[in-house]
mmCIF file of the N, C-alpha and C atoms, coordinates in Angstrom:
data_MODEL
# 
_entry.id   MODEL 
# 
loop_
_atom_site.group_PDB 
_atom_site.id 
_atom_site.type_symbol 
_atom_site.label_atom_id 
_atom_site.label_alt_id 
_atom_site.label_comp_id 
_atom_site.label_asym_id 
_atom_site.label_entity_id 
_atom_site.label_seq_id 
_atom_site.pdbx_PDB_ins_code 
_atom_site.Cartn_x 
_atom_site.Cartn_y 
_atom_site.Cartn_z 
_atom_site.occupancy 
_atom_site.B_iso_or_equiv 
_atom_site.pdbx_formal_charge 
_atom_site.auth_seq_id 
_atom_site.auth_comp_id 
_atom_site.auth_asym_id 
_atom_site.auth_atom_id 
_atom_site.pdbx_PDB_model_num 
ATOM 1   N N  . UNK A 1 1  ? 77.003 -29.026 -14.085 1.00 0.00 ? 1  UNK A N  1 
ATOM 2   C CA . UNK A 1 1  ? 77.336 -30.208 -14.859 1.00 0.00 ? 1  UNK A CA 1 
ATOM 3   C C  . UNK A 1 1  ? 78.859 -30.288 -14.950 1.00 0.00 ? 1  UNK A C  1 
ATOM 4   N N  . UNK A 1 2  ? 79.421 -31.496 -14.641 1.00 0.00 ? 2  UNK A N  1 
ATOM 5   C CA . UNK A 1 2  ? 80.833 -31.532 -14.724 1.00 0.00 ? 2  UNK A CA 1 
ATOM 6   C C  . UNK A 1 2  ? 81.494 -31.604 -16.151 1.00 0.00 ? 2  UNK A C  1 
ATOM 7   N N  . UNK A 1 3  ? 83.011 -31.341 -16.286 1.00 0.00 ? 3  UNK A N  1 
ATOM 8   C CA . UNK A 1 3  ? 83.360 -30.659 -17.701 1.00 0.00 ? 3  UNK A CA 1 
ATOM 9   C C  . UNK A 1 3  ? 83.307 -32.135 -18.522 1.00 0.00 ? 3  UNK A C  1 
ATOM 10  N N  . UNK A 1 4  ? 83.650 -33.171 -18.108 1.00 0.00 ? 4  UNK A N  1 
ATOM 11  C CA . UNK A 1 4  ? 83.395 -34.484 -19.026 1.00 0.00 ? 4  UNK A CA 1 
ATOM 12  C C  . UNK A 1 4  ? 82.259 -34.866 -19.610 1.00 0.00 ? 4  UNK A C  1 
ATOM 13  N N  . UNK A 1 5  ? 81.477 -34.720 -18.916 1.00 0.00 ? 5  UNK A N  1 
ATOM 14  C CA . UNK A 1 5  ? 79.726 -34.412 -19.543 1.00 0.00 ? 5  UNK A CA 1 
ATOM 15  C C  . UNK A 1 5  ? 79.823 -33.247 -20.515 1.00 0.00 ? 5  UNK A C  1 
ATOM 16  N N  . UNK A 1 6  ? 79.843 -31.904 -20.216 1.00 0.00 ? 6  UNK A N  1 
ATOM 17  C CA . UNK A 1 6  ? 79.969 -31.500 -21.512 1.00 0.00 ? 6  UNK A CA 1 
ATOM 18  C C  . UNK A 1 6  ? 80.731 -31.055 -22.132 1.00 0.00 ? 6  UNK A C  1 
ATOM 19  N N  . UNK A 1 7  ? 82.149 -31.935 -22.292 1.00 0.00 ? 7  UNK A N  1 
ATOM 20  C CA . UNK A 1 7  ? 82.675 -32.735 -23.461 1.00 0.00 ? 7  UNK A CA 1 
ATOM 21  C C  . UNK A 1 7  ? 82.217 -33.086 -24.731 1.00 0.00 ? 7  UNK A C  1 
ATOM 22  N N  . UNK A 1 8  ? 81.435 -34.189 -23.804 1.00 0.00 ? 8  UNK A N  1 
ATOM 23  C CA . UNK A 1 8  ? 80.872 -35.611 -24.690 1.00 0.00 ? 8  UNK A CA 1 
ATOM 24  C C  . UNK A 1 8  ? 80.043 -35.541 -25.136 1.00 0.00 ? 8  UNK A C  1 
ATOM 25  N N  . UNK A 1 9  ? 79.193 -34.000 -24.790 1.00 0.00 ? 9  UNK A N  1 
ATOM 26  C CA . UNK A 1 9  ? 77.356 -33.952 -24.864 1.00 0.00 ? 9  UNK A CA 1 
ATOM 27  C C  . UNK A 1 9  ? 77.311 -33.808 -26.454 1.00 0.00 ? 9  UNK A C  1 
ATOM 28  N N  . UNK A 1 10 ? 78.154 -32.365 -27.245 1.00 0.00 ? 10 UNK A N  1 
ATOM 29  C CA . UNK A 1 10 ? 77.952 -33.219 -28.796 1.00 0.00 ? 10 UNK A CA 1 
ATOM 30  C C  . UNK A 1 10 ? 77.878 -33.977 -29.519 1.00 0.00 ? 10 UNK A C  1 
ATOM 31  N N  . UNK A 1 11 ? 79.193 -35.051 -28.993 1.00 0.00 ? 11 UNK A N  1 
ATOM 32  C CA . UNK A 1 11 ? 79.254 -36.066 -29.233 1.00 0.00 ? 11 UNK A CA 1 
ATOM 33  C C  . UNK A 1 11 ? 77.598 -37.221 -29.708 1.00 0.00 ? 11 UNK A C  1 
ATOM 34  N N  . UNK A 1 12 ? 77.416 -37.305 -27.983 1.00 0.00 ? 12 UNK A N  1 
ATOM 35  C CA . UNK A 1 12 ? 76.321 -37.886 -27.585 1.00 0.00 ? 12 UNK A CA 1 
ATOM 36  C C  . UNK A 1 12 ? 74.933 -37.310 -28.388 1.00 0.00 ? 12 UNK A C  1 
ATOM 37  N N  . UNK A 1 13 ? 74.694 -35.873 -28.995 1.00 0.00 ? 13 UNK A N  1 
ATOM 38  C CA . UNK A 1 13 ? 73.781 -35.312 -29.371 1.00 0.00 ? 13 UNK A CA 1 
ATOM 39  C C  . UNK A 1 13 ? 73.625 -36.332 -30.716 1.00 0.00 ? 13 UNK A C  1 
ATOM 40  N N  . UNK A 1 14 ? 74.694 -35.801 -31.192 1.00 0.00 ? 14 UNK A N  1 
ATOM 41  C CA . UNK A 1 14 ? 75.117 -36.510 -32.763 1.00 0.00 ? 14 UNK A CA 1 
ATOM 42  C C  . UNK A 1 14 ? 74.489 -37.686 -33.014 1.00 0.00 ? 14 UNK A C  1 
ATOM 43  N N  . UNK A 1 15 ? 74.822 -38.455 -32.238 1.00 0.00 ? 15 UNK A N  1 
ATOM 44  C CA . UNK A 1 15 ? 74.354 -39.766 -31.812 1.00 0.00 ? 15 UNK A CA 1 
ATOM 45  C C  . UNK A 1 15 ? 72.890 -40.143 -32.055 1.00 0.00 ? 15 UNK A C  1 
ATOM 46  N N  . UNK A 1 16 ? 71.970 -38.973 -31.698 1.00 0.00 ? 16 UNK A N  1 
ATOM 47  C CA . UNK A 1 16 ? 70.883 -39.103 -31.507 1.00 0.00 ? 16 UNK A CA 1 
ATOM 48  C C  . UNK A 1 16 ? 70.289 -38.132 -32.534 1.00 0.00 ? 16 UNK A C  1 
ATOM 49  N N  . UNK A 1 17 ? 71.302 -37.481 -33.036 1.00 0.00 ? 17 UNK A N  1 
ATOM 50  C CA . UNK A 1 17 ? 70.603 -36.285 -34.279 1.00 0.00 ? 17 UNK A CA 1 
ATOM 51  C C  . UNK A 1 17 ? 70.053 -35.665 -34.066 1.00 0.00 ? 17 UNK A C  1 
ATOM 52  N N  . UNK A 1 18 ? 70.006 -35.167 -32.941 1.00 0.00 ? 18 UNK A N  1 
ATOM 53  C CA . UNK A 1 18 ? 69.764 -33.927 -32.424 1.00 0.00 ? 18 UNK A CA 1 
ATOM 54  C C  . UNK A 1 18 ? 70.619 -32.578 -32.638 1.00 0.00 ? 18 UNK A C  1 
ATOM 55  N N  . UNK A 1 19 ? 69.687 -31.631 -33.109 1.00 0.00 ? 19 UNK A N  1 
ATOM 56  C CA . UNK A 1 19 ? 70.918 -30.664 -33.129 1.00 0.00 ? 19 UNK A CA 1 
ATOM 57  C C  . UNK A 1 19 ? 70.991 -29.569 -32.062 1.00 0.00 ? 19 UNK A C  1 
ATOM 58  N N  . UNK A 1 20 ? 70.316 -29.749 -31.266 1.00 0.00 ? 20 UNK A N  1 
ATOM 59  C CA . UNK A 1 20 ? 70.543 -29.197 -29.864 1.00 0.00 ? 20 UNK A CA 1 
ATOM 60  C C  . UNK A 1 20 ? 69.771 -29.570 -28.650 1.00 0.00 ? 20 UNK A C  1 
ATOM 61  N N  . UNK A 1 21 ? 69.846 -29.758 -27.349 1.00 0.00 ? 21 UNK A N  1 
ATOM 62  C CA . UNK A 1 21 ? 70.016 -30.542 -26.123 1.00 0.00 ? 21 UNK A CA 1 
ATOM 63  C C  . UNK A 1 21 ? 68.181 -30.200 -26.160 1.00 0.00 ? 21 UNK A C  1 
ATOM 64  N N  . UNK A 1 22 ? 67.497 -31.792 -26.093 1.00 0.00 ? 22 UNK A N  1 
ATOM 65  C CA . UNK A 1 22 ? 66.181 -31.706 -25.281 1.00 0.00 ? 22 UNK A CA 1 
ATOM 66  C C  . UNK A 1 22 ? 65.533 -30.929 -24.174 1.00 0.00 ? 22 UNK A C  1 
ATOM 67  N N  . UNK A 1 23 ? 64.354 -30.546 -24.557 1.00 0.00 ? 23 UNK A N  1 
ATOM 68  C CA . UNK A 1 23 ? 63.799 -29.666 -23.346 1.00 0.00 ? 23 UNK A CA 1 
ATOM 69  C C  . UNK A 1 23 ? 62.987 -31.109 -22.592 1.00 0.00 ? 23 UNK A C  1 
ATOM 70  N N  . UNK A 1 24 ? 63.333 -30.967 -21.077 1.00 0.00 ? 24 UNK A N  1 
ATOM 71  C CA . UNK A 1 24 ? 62.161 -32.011 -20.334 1.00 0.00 ? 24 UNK A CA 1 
ATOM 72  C C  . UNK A 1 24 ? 61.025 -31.167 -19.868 1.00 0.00 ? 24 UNK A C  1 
ATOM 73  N N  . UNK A 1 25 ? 59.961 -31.872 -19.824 1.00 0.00 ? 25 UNK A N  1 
ATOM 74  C CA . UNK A 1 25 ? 58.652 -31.405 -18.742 1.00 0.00 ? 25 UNK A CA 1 
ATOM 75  C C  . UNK A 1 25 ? 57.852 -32.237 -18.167 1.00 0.00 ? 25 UNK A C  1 
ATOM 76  N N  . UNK A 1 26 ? 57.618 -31.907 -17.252 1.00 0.00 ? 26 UNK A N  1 
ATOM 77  C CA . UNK A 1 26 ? 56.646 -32.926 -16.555 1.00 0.00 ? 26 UNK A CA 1 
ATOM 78  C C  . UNK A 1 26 ? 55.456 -32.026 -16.106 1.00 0.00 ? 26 UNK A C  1 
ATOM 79  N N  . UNK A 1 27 ? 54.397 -33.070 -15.287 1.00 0.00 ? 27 UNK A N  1 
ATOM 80  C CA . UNK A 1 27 ? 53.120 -32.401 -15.369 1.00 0.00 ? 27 UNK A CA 1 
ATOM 81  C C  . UNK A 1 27 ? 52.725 -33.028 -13.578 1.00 0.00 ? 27 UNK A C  1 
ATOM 82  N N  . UNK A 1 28 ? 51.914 -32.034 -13.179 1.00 0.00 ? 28 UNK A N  1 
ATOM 83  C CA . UNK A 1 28 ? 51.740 -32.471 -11.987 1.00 0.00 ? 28 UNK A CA 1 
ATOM 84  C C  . UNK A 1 28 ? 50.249 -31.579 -11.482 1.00 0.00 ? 28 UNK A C  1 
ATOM 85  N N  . UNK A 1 29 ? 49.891 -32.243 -10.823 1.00 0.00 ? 29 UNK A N  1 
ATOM 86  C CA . UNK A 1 29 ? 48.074 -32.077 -10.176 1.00 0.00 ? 29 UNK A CA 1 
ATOM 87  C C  . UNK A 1 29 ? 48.202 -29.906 -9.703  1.00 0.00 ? 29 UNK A C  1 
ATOM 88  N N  . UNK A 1 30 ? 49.659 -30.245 -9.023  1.00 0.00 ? 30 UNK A N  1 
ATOM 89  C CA . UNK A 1 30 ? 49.737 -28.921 -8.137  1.00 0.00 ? 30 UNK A CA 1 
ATOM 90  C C  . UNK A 1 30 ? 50.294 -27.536 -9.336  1.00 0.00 ? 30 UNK A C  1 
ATOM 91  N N  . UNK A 1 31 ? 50.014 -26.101 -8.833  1.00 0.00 ? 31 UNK A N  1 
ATOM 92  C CA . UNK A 1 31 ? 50.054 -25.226 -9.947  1.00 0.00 ? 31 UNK A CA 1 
ATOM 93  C C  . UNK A 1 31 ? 51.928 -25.014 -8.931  1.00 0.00 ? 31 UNK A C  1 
ATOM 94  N N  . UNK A 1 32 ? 52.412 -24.856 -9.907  1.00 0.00 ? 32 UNK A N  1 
ATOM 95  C CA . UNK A 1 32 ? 54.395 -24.366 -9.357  1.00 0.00 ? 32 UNK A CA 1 
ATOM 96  C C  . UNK A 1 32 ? 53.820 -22.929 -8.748  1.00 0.00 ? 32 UNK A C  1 
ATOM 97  N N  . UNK A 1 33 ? 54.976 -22.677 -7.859  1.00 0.00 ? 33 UNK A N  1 
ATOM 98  C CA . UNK A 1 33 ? 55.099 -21.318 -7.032  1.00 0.00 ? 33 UNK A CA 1 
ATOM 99  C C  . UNK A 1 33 ? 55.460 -20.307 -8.094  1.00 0.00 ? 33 UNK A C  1 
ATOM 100 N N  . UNK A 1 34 ? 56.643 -20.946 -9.384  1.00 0.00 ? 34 UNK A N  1 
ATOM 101 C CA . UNK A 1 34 ? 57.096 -19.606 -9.655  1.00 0.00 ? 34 UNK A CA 1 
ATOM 102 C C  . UNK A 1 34 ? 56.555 -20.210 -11.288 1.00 0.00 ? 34 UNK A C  1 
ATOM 103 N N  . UNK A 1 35 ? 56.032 -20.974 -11.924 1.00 0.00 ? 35 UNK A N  1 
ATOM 104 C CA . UNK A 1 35 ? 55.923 -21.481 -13.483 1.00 0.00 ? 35 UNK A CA 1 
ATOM 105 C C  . UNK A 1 35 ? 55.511 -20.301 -13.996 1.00 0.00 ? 35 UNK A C  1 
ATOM 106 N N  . UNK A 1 36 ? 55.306 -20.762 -15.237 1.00 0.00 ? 36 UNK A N  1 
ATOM 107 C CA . UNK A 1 36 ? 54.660 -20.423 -16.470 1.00 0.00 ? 36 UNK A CA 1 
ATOM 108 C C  . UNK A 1 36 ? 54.345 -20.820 -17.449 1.00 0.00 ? 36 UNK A C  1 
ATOM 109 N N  . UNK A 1 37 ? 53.038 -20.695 -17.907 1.00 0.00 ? 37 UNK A N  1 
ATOM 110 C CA . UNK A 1 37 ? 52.429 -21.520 -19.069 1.00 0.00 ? 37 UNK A CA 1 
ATOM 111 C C  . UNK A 1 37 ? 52.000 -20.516 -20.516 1.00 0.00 ? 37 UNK A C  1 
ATOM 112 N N  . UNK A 1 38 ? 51.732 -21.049 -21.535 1.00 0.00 ? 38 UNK A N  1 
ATOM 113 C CA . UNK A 1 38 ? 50.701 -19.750 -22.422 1.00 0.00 ? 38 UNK A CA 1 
ATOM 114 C C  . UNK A 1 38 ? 49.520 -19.630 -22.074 1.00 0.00 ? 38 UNK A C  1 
ATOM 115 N N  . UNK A 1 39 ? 49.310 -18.116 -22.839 1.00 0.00 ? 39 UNK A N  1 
ATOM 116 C CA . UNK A 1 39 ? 48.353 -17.797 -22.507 1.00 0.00 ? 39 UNK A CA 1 
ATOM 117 C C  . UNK A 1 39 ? 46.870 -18.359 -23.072 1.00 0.00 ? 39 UNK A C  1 
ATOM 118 N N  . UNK A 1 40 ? 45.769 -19.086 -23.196 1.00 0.00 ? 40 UNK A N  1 
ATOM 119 C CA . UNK A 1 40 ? 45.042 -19.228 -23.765 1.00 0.00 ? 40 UNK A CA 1 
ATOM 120 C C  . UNK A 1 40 ? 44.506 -18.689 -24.599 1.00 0.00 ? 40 UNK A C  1 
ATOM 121 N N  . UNK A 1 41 ? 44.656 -18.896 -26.371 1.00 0.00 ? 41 UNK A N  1 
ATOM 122 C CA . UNK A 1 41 ? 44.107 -18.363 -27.431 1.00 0.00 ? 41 UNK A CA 1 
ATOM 123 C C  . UNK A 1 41 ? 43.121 -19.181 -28.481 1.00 0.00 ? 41 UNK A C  1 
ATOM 124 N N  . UNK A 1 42 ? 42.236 -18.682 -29.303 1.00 0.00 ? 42 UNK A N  1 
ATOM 125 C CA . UNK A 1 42 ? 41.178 -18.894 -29.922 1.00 0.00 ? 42 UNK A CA 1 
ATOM 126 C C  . UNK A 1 42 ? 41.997 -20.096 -30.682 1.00 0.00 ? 42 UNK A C  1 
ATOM 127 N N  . UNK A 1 43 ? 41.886 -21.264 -30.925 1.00 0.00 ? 43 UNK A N  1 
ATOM 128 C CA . UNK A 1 43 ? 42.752 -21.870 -31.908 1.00 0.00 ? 43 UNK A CA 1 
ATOM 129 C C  . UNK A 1 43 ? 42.218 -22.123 -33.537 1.00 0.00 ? 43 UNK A C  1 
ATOM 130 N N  . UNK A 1 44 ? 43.086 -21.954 -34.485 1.00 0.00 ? 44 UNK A N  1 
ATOM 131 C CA . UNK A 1 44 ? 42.225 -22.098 -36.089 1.00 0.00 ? 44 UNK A CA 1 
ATOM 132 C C  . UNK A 1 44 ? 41.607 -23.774 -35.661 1.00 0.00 ? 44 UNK A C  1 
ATOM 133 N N  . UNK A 1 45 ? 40.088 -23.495 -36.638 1.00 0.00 ? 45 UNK A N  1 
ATOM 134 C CA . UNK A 1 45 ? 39.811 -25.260 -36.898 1.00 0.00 ? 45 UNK A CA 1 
ATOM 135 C C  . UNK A 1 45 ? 39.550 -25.030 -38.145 1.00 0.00 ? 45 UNK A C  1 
ATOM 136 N N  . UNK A 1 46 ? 39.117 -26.256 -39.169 1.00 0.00 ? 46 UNK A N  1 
ATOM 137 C CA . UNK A 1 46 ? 39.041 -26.323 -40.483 1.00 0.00 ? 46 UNK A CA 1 
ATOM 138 C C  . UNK A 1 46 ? 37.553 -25.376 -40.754 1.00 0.00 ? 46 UNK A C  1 
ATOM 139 N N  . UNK A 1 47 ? 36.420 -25.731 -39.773 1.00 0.00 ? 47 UNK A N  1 
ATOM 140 C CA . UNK A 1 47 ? 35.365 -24.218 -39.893 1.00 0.00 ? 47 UNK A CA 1 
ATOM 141 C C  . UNK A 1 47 ? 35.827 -22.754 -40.663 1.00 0.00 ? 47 UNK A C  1 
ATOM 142 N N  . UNK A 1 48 ? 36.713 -22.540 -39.539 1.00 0.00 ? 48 UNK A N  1 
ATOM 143 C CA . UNK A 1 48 ? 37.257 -21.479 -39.314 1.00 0.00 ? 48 UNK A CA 1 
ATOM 144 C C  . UNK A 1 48 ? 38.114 -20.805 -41.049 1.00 0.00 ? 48 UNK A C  1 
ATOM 145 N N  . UNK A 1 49 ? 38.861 -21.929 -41.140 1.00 0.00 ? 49 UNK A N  1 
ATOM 146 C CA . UNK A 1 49 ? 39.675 -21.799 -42.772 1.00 0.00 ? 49 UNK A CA 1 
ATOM 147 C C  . UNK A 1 49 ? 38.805 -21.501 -43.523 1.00 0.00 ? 49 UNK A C  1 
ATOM 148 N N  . UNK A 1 50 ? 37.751 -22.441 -43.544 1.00 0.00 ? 50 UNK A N  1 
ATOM 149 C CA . UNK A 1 50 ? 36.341 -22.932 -45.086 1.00 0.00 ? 50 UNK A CA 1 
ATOM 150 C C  . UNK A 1 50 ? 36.082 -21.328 -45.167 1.00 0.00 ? 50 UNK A C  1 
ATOM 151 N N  . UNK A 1 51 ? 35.769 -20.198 -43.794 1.00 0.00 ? 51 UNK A N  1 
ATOM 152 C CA . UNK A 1 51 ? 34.217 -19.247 -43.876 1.00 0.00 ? 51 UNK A CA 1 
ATOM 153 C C  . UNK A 1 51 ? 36.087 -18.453 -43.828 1.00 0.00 ? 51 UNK A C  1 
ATOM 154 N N  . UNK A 1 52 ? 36.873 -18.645 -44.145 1.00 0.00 ? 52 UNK A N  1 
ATOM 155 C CA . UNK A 1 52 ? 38.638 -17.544 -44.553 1.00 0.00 ? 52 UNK A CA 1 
ATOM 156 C C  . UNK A 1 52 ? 38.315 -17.050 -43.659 1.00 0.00 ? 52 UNK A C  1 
ATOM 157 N N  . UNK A 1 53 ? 38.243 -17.142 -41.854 1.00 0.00 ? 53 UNK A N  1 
ATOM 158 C CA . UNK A 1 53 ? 38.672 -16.147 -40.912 1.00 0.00 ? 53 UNK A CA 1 
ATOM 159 C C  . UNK A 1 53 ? 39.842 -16.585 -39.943 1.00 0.00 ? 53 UNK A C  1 
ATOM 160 N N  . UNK A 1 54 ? 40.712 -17.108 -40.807 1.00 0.00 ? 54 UNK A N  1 
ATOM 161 C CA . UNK A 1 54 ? 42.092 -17.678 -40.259 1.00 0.00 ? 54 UNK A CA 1 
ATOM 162 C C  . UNK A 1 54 ? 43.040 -16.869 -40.896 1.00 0.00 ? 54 UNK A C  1 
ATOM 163 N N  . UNK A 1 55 ? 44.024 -15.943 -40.387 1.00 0.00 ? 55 UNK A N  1 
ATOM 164 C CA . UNK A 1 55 ? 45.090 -14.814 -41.028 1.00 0.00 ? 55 UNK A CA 1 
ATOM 165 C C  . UNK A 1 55 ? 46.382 -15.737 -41.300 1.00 0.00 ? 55 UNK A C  1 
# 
């Protein structure tokens, strides 16, 4: 990134009230060569709260 860009990028953050620079992602049919995703876990539902087996 050239030094005038980030210059201005606080600037520009401010602007938007951000207090630090957006993450992008995109999504696509094919799995990446090198990605990474999480790992799949049990998720709480309100069941789960009612019978207290949510920590």
């Amino acid at each position: 990134m050239n030094a005038h860009i980030l210059k201005s990028l606080p600037d520009f953050l401010a602007v938007l009230s951000l207090d630090e620079e957006p993450m992008g992602l995109f999504y696509t049919d094919q799995r990446p060569f090198e990605g990474f995703s999480p790992k799949p876990i049990d998720l709480p539902t309100r069941e789960k709260e009612v019978r207290n087996e949510i920590d």
